[in-house]
C-alpha positions, 0 to 999 in steps of 0.5 A: 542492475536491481530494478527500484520496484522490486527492493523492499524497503521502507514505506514510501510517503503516501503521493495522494493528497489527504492519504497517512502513511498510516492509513496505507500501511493498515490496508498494506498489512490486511492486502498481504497478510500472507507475504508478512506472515512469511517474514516478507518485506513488502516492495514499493509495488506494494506500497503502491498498489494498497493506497492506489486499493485503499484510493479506489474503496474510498472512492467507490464508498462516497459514490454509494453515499 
């Protein structure tokens, strides 16, 4: 049986409020230049882990504001 996190796919809708999928995918395609530079799909892993990234960098800038 195929697990689901590991299918590429298409890009999820972001689950963290105020997040774009456009902004997600901007960081997604900085985070894995080397898989897409390779002709790779990103999987659903991936798409999580660049926002829940993208949730941290924030994060991190308004704490250092």
């Amino acid at each position: 049986m195929e697990n689901d996190k590991q299918t590429a796919g298409e890009q999820p809708t972001p689950f963290t409020p105020g997040m774009t999928k456009g902004m997600v995918r901007q960081h997604a395609f900085e985070l894995f230049r080397d898989k897409l530079a390779n002709k790779e799909a990103l999987t659903l892993d991936d798409w999580v882990m660049a926002e829940k990234d993208l949730v941290r960098l924030q994060q991190e800038g308004e704490e250092a504001s």
